[in-house]
N, C-alpha and C positions, 0 to 999 in steps of 0.2 A: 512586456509579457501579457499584462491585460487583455492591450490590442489583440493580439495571437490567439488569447483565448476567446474573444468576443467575435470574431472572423472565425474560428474552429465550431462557436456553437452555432453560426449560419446554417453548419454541414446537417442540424436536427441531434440532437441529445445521443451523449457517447454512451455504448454498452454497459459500459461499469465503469464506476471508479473504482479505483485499487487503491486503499490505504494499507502500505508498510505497517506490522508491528512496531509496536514500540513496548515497552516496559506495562506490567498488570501487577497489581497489589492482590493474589487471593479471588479476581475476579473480575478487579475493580480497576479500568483504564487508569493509568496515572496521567498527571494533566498535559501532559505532550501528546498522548496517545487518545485523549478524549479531544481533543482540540483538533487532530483529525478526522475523526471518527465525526465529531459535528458539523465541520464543514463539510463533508461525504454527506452527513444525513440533508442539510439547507440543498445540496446540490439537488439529491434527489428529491425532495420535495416541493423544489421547481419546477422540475423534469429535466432540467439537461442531464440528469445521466440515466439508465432505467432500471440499475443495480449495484448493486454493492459491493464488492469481492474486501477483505480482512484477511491479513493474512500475519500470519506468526506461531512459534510455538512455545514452547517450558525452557525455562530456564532450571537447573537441577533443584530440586526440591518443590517446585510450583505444582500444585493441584490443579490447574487454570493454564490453556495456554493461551499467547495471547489472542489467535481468531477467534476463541470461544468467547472470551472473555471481550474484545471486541465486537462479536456478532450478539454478543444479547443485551449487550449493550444499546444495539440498533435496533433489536427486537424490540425490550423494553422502551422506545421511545418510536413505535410502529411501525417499523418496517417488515415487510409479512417476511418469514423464511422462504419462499418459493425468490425472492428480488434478491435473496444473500447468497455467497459464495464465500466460505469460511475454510482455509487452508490455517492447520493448527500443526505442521513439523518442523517447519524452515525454522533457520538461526541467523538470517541474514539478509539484508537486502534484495541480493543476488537471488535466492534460494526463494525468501517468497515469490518473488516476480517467475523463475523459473517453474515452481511447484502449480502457479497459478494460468502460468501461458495455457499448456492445452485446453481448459476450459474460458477463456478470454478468446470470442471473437469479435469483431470490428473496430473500431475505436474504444482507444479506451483513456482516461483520464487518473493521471497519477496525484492522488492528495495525500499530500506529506511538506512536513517543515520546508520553509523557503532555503532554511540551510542545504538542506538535504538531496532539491530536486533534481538539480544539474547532474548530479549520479542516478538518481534513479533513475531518471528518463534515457543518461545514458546508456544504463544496463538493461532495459527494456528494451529501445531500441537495439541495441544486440540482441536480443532474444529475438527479436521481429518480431515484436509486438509495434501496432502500432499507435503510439502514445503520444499524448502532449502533457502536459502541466499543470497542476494548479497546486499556489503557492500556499499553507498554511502562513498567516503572517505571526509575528508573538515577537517579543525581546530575546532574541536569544543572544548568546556570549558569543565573544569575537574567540572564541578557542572552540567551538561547535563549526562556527564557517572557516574556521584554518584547516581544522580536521577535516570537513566535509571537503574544501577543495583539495586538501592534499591528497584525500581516498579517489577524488574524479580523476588528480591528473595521474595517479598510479596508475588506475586502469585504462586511461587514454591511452598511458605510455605504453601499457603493454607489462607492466612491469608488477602489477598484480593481478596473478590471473583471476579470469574469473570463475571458472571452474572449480576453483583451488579446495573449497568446503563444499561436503557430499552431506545431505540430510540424512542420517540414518533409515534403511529401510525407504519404499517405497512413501510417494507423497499421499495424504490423508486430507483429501480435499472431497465436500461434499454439496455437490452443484444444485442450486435448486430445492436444497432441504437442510438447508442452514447446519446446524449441526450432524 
């Protein structure tokens, strides 16, 4: 996969990265979700990529959802608001990559858990977007990558759709002006 990515960034530095929500404590990335969030930030601040998209929102009771809480997080560690793209409604994989496609043009680069990627890039790529990978690495439990393959081949199969969960109301995505 490396290979793939190192032959990808030939092509000149992808549009954005997209990092998937993950879980926020009140504000504060939980360490899954800052573990992506930093690899997005090292990317950009190489230049292989020239922006940031965050995408997530509340879980019931949360003050914070997670793109907010993901995007100032990147703030706070300088990334200017004009480089962020923060989608704060989606509940789901699916749904952030969905809420975030119209505003995602040319390549783009998915940073999220190595468990995780094989779907996400899958449901990207149905979205037609067009996406490759970069793996967050970490320890994770052999019961995250059983989950995560059994959710890829459901939707491979066909047999979960992907449509299936609608974001309430329209998406709350703001391009260009971070929050």
């Amino acid at each position: 996969m490396w290979l793939l990515f190192a032959l990808a960034l030939a092509l000149g530095p992808y549009e954005y990265a997209v990092v998937p929500g993950a879980a926020q404590y009140d504000g504060t990335p939980s360490p899954a979700f800052a573990r992506r969030l930093l690899a997005a930030l090292e990317l950009y601040q190489k230049g292989q990529v020239l922006r940031i998209a965050v995408a997530g929102g509340r879980r019931p009771g949360d003050r914070v959802s997670e793109g907010e809480a993901g995007c100032a997080f990147l703030r706070a560690r300088g990334v200017p608001k004009d480089r962020l793209l923060c989608e704060t409604r989606s509940r789901s994989t699916h749904e952030n990559l969905k809420n975030l496609r119209p505003f995602l043009k040319g390549r783009v680069l998915i940073v999220t858990d190595a468990p995780h990627l094989r779907r996400a890039l899958f449901l990207a790529r149905g979205l037609g977007l067009e996406a490759d990978g970069y793996p967050v690495l970490g320890q994770y439990s052999l019961s995250y990558w059983i989950r995560e393959w059994g959710l890829y081949l459901l939707y491979r199969l066909g047999i979960f759709p992907r449509a299936a969960s609608r974001t309430p109301g329209s998406p709350r995505v703001d391009p260009g002006t971070g929050l």
